[in-house]
N, C-alpha and C positions, 0 to 999 in steps of 0.2 A: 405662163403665170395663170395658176386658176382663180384664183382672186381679183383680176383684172376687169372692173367693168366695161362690159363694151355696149351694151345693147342698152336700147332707149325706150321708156315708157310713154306713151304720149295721151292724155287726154283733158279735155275740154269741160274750162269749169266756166260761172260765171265771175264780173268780179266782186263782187262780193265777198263769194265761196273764195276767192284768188286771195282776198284783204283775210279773211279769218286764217287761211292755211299759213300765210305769211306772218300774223301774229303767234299765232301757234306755236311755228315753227323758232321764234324771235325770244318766245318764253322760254321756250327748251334750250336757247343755245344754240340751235345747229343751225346749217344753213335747210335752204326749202329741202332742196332736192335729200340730202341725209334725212329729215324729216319725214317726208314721201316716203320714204326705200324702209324708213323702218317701222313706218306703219302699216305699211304694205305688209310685210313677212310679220308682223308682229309681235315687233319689240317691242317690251318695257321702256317708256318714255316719261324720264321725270323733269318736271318742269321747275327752271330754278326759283322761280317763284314761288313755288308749293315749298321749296328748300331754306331760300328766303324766312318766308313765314316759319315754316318750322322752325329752323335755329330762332330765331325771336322769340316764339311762341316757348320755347325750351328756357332760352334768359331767364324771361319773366318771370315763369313758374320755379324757377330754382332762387331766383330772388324771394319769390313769395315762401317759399320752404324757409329759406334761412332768416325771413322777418317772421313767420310764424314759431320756429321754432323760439327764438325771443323772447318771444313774446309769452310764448306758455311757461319758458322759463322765469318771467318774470311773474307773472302768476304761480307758479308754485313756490314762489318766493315771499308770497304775499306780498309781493311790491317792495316789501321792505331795503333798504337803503338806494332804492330809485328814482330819483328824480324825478317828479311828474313833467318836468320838462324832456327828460327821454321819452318817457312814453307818451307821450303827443307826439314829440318826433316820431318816434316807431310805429304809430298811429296812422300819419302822416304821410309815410315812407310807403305803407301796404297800401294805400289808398292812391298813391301815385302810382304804385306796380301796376293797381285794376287799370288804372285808366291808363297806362300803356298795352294795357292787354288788347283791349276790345277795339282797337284799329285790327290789330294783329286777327284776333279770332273774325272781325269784319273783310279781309282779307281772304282768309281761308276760305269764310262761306261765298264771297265772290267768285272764285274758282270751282265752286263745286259746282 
């Protein structure tokens, strides 16, 4: 079997350096050592946390599409036969997307 690992990498971190590679490794899903191997040869490695926040970050902003869209609707409607009690809801609604947002984008800039 060529695929077969058999040979061993060996070297000497601090712990520290041991606690960061272990985190690291805990974001992405894999274990250390698959970690290691494929950062070593230089794999593409995506952390599900970046994956996480994405989809999130995707919600959000399609929620806010579908309250914006709304809402301009109801401006070009002149408002007419809408309730000002909807639009304070819908108001309401966009105002509570932002501020699920900004964990989410607080998030991403953590990782970066």
């Amino acid at each position: 079997m060529e695929n077969k690992r058999t040979k061993c990498l060996k070297s000497y971190v601090t712990a520290k350096e041991h606690a960061k590679i272990q985190q690291l490794a805990q974001q992405t899903g894999l274990s250390v050592s698959d970690y290691i191997r494929r950062i070593t040869i230089g794999q593409r490695i995506e952390s599900r946390l970046d994956q996480q926040a994405f989809l999130s970050a995707l919600k959000v902003n399609a929620d806010l599409g579908r309250l914006g869209g709304l809402f301009k609707y109801y401006l070009s409607q002149g408002f007419k036969n809408v309730p000002p009690g909807e639009i304070r809801k819908l108001l309401h609604d966009i105002e509570d997307r932002q501020r699920q947002l900004k964990p989410v984008i607080s998030k991403i800039r953590d990782m970066m």
